[in-house]
N, C-alpha and C positions, 0 to 999 in steps of 0.2 A: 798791243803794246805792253810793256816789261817795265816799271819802277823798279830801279834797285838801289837802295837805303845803304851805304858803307859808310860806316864807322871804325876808329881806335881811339884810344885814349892819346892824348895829345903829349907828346914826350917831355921831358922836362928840361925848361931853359926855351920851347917853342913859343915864342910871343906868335900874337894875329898881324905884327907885323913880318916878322922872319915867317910865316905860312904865308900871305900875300906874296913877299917877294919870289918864293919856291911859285907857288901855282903862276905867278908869272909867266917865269922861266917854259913851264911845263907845257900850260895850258893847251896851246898850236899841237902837241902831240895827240889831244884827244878827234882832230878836224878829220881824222883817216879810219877813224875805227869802224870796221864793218858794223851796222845794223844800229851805231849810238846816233842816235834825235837830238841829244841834249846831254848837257853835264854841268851842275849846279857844284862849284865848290863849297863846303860848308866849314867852320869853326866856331866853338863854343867854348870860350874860357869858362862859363858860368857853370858848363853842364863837362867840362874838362872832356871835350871828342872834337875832333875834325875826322873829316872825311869827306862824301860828296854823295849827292842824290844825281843816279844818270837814269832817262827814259833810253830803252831799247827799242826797236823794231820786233824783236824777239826775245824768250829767255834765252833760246841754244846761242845767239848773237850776246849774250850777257854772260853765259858759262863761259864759250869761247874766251872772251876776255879775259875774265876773274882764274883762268883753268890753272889747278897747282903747276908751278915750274913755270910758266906762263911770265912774260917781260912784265905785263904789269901788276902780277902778284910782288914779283920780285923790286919792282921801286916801290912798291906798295910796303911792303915787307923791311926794306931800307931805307926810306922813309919815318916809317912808323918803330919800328924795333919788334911790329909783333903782327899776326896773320887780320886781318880782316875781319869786321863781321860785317856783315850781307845778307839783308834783309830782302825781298823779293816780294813783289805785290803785282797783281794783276790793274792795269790801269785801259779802262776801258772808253774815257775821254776826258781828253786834253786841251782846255782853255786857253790861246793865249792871246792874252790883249796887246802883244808889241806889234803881229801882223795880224791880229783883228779875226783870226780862223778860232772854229771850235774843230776840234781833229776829234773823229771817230764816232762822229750824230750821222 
């Protein structure tokens, strides 16, 4: 499995209420992505970035995604006003206490 850490600086005039309402809207778009486990949205006024923490099945199921020209670069990119950064980590096991599994022991 693939962590991958996306952030930007959060635009100006973006409250964490105006982000709540957007990933709303959004969110049902991430239910189809080949190879995505998970997608945590994230925002930080304190630390001024939103973005989201997604677990892959794979990195090439993560490049796929994020790939330039690519739809979700591009709301990504309209969105934000500016490219991505994407962070990438190797996660080799996954806790979670809502269904009680440890994934990848």
């Amino acid at each position: 499995m693939i962590t991958a850490v996306v952030t930007a600086p959060i635009p100006d005039g973006f409250t964490s209420e105006k982000y709540r309402e957007n990933v709303e809207k959004i969110a049902d778009r991430f239910r189809t992505i080949p190879g995505l486990t998970r997608k945590n949205f994230l925002f930080s006024s304190e630390q001024g970035l939103a973005g989201g923490v997604y677990l892959w099945e794979s990195r090439e199921d993560a490049e796929a995604c994020y790939a330039e020209g690519g739809p979700w670069r591009e709301a990504f990119v309209s969105a934000f006003g500016v490219q991505p950064k994407i962070v990438f980590f190797d996660t080799p096991v996954v806790v979670d206490n809502v269904v009680g599994e440890i994934v990848g022991v």
